[in-house]
C-alpha positions in Angstrom: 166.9 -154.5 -122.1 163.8 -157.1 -123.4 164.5 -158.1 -126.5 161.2 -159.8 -128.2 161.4 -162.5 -130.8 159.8 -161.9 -134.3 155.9 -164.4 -133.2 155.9 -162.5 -130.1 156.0 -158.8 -132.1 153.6 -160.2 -134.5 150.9 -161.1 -131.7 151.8 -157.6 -129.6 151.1 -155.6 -133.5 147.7 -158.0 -133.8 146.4 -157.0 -130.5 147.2 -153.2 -131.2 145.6 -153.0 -133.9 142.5 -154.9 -132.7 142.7 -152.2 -129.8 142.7 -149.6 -131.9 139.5 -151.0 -134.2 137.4 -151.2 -131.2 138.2 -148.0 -129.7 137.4 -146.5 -133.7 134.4 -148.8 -133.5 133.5 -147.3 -129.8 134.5 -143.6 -130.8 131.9 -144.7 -133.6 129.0 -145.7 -131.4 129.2 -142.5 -129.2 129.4 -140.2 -132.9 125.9 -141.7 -133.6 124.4 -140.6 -130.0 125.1 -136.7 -131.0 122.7 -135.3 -133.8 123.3 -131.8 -135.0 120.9 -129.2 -133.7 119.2 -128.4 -136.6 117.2 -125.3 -135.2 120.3 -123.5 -135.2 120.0 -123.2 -139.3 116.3 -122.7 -139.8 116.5 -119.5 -140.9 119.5 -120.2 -142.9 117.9 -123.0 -144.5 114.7 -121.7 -145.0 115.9 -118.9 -146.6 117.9 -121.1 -149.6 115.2 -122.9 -149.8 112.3 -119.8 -149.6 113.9 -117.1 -151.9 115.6 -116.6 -155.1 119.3 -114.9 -154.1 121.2 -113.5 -156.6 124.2 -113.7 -154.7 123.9 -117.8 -154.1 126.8 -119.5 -155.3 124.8 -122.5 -155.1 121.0 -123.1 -155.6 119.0 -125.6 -153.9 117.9 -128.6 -156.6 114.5 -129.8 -156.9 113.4 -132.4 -153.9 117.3 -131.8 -152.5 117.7 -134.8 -150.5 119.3 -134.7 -146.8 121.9 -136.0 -144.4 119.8 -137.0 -141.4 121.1 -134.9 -137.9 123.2 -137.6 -136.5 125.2 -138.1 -139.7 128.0 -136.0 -138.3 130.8 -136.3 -140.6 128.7 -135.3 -143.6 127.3 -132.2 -141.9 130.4 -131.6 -140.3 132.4 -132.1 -143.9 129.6 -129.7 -145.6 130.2 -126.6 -143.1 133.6 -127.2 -143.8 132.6 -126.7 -147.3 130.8 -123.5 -146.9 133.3 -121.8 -144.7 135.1 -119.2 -146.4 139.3 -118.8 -146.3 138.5 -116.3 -143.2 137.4 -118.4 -141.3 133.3 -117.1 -141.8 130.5 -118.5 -143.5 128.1 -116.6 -145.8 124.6 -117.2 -145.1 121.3 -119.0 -146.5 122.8 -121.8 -147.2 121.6 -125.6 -145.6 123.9 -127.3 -143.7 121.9 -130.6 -144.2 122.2 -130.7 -147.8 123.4 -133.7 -149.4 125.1 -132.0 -152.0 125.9 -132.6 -155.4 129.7 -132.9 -157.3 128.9 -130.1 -159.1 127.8 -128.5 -156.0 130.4 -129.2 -153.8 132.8 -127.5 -156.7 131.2 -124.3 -156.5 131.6 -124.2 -153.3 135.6 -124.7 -153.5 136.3 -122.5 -156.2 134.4 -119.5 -153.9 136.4 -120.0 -150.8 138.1 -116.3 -151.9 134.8 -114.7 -151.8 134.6 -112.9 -148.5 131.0 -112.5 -148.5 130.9 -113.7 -144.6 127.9 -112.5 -141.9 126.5 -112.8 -138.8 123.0 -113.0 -140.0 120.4 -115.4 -140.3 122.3 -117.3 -137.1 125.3 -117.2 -139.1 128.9 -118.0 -137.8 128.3 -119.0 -134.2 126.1 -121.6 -135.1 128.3 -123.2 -137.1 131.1 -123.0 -134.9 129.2 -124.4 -132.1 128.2 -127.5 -134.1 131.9 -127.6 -135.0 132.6 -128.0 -131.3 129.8 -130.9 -131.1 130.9 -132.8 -134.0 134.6 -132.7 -133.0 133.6 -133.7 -129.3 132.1 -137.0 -131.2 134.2 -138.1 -133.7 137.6 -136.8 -132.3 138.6 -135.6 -136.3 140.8 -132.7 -136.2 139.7 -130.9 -138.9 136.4 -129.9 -137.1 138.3 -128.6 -134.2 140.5 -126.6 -136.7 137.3 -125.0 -138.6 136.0 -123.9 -135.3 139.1 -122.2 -134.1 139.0 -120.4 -137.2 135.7 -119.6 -136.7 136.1 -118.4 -133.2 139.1 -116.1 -134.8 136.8 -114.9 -137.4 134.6 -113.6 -134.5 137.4 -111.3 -132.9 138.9 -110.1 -135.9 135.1 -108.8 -136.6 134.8 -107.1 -133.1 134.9 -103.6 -133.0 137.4 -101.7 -130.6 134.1 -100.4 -128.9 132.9 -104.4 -128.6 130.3 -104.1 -131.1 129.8 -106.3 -134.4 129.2 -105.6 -138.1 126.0 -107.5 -139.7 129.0 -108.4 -142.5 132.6 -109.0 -142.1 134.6 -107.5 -144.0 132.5 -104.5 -144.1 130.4 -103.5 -146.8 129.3 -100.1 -147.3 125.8 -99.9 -146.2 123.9 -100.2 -143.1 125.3 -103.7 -142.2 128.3 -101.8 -141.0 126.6 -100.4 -138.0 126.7 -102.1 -134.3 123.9 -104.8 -135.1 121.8 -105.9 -132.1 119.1 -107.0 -135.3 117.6 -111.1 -135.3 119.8 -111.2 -132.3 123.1 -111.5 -134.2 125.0 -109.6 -131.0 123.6 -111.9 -128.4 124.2 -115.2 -130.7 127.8 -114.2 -130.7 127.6 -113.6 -127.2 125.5 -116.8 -126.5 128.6 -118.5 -128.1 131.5 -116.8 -126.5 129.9 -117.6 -122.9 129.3 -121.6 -124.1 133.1 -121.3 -125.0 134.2 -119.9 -121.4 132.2 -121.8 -119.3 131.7 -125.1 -121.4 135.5 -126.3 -121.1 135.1 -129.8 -122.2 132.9 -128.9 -125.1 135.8 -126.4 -126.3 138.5 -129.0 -124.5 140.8 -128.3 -127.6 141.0 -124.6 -127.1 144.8 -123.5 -125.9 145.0 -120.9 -123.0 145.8 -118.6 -125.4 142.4 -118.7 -127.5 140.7 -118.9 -123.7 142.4 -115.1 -122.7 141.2 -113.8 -126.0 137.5 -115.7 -126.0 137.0 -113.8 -122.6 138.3 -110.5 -123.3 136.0 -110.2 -127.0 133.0 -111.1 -124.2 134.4 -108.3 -121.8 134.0 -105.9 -124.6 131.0 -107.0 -126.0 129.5 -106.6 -122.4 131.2 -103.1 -122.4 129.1 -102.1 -125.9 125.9 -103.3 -124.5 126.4 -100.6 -121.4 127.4 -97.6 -123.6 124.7 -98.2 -126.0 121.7 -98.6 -123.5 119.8 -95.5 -124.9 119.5 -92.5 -122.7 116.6 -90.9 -124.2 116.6 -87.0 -123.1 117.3 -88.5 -119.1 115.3 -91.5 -119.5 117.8 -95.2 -119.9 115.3 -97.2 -121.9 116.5 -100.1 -123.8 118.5 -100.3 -127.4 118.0 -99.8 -131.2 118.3 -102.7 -133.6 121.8 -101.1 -134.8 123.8 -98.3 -133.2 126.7 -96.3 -135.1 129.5 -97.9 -135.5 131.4 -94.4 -134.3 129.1 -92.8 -132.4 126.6 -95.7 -130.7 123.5 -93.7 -131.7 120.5 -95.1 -132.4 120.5 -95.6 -136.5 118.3 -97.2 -139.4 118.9 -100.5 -140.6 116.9 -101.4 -143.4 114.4 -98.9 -144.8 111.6 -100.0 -142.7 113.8 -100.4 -139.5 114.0 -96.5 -138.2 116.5 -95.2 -135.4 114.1 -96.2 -132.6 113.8 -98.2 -129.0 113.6 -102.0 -130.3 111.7 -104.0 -127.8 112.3 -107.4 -129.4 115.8 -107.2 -130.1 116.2 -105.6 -125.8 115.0 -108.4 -124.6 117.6 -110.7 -125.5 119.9 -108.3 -124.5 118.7 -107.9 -121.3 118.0 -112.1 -120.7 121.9 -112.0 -121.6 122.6 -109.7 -118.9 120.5 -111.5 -116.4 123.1 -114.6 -117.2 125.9 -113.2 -116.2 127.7 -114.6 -112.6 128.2 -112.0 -109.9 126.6 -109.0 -112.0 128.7 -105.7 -112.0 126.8 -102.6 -110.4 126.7 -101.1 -114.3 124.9 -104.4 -115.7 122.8 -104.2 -112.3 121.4 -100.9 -113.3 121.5 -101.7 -117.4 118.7 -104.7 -116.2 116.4 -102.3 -113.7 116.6 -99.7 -116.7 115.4 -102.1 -119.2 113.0 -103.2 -116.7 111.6 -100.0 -116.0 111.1 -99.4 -119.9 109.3 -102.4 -120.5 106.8 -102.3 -118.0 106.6 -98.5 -119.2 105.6 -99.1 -123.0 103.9 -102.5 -122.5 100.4 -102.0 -123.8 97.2 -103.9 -122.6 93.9 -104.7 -123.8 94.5 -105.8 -127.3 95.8 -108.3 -129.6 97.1 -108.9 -133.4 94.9 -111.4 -135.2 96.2 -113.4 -138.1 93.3 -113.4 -140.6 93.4 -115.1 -144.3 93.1 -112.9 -147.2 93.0 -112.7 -150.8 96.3 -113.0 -152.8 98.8 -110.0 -152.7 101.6 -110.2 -155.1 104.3 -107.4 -154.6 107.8 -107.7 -155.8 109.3 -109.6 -152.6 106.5 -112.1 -152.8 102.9 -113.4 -152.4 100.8 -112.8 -149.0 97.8 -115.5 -148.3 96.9 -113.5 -144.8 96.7 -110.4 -143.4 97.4 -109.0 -139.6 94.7 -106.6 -137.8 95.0 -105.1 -134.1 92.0 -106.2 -132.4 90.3 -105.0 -128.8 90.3 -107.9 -126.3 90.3 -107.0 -122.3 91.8 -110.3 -120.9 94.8 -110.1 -123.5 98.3 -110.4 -122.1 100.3 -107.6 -122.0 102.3 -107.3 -125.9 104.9 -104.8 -126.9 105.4 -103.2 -130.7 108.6 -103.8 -131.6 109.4 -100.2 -131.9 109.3 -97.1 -130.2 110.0 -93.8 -131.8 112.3 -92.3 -129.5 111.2 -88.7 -127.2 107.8 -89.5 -128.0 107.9 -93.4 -126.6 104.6 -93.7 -129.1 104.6 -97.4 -131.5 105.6 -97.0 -134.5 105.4 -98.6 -137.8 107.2 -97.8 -141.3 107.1 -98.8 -145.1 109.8 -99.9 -147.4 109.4 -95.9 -148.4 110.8 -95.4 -144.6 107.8 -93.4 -143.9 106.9 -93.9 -140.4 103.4 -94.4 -139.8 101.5 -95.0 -136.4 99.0 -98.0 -136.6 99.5 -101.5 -138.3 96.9 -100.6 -140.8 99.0 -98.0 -142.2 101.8 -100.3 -143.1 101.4 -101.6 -146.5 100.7 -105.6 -146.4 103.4 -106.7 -147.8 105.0 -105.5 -144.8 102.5 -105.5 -142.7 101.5 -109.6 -143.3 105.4 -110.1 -143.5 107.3 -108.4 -140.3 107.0 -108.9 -136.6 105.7 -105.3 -135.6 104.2 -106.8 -132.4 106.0 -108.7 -129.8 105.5 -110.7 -126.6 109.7 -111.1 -125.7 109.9 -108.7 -122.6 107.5 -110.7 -120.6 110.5 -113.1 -120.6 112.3 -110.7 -118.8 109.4 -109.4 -116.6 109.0 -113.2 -115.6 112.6 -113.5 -114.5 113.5 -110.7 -112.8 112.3 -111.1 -109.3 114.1 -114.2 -109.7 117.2 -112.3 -110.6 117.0 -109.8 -108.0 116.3 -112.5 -105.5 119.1 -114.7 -106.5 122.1 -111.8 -106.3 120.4 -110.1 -103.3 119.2 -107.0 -105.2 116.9 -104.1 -104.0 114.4 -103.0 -106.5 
């Protein structure tokens, strides 16, 4: 046995702990090459920031300074704040923020409010950054908030694989399947990062791993069974499906039971991901395919015009949107479909379906995306896709 005489310790404790300074020091340096991906909370933010909530715990003050991206521990520290004692977040709030005392106490006293969602690029977002921020400053607590996170997820899951728009449910629409804003494939998008990204999600136990991959499993099980199989015809899906059934079913007033192009083609961009395809996601993909280059429509496109002020109740429109004719247009989808028929439709706040975009009153009409351009994504990739797994068309 070495025994060491008192100088000696003191020299071998001085060189430790200058060790351990310039590995904090180091661990430092790398933080500050990370910046938060601030994209991921646009809508969140714009949203706090945009309109008056009711429900807001917290208000945005006037000129509300913010933490620049790579100032890690401060975001990281304010998600932390905003997460709920579920493990969820509620949405519209900005994670950039530098918030106030007063602020900051709000948030603590509400942790009990369960008012947690997917929406808005809620939730897996925040986890995600979780994971990055943890990655660069090694703190535990930001590893700990995105486990919880990641539980929150799986508790939400249906048995069917689908998710609820809110967790706990709420007793409206948002309790349906909700393919809406893409707040199914954003989990998804996550849950795939987390199985195939192991030193992102290096803190993850096996255990966490098993369950991570079988909430995917069933979320890829959901998208099969709720493809919609319109009188024979496999088309694409609805913005939400019934929690019970999977039928096609309204979300908000304006957003009928219907084939939802925008929303399908994430769906189907997801499925094009996936390693090794399975013969049903092989088939879900040619369906979708087949539907959009069935209800693409050529020859025009939707014009953004200014107009003269138009004050309704939700807010203040400075333009207007007209269909116009034009031959050497690209091919553009409406966003919805009514379904049998496969004709566009439109609808009001009444829920009145209507079928041209000057029938939909311009609040909604200057305010919504009726038109989109999203399958041509998937028309773009798929003889890529076929290619690459060795598929006959």
């Amino acid at each position: 046995m070495v025994t060491l005489n008192l100088p000696t310790m003191k020299i071998l404790t001085i060189q430790l702990a200058l060790m351990c300074l310039c590995f904090f020091a180091y661990a430092q340096d790398k933080a500050s090459d990370y910046q938060v991906d601030t994209h991921a909370f646009d809508s969140n933010a714009g949203h706090w920031y945009g309109i008056k909530d009711k429900h807001n715990i917290i208000n945005p003050k006037k000129n509300q300074p913010k933490y620049k991206p790579n100032n890690l521990a401060a975001i990281g520290d304010n998600i932390l704040l905003y997460q709920k004692n579920n493990g969820g977040w509620p949405k519209n709030y900005d994670v950039l923020a530098i918030l106030t005392a007063d602020q900051k106490d709000s948030l603590i006293k509400d942790k009990a409010n369960l008012n947690t969602t997917f929406d808005n690029g809620t939730c897996y977002t925040h986890v995600a950054s979780l994971a990055h921020i943890y990655q660069a400053t090694k703190v535990e607590k930001y590893a700990e908030a995105a486990i919880n996170g990641l539980n929150y997820i799986i508790a939400a899951q249906y048995e069917n694989g689908g998710w609820p728009q809110y967790f706990p449910l709420q007793n409206n629409y948002s309790r349906h399947i909700t393919y809406n804003d893409d707040v199914f494939t954003g989990i998804m998008g996550l849950l795939k990062e987390v199985i195939e990204d192991k030193n992102l999600y290096s803190f993850l136990h096996n255990t966490m791993r098993r369950k991570v991959e079988a909430t995917f499993d069933k979320g890829i099980d959901c998208i099969i069974q709720t493809q919609i199989n319109d009188f024979g015809e496999i088309t694409a899906w609805c913005q939400q499906h019934d929690e019970v059934s999977l039928k096609p079913t309204w979300a908000r007033a304006f957003e009928p039971p219907s084939i939802c192009n925008g929303e399908s083609a994430g769906i189907v961009l997801l499925l094009m991901d996936l390693d090794n395809p399975s013969e049903k996601v092989i088939s879900s993909v040619k369906h979708a395919v087949g539907w959009f280059n069935e209800s693409a429509i050529q020859g025009i496109r939707v014009k953004v015009v200014p107009a003269a002020p138009d004050t309704s109740q939700y807010t203040v429109s400075h333009i207007d949107r007209v269909v116009v004719q034009d031959a050497t247009a690209p091919p553009i989808w409406t966003r919805y479909y009514e379904l049998q028929t496969h004709r566009p439709l439109f609808c009001n706040r009444d829920s009145k379906v209507v079928y041209a975009l000057r029938d939909v009153a311009r609040e909604r009409r200057s305010g919504y995306g009726w038109y989109t351009y999203n399958p041509q994504k998937v028309l773009d990739r798929y003889p890529a896709w076929l290619k690459k797994w060795e598929i006959e068309k």
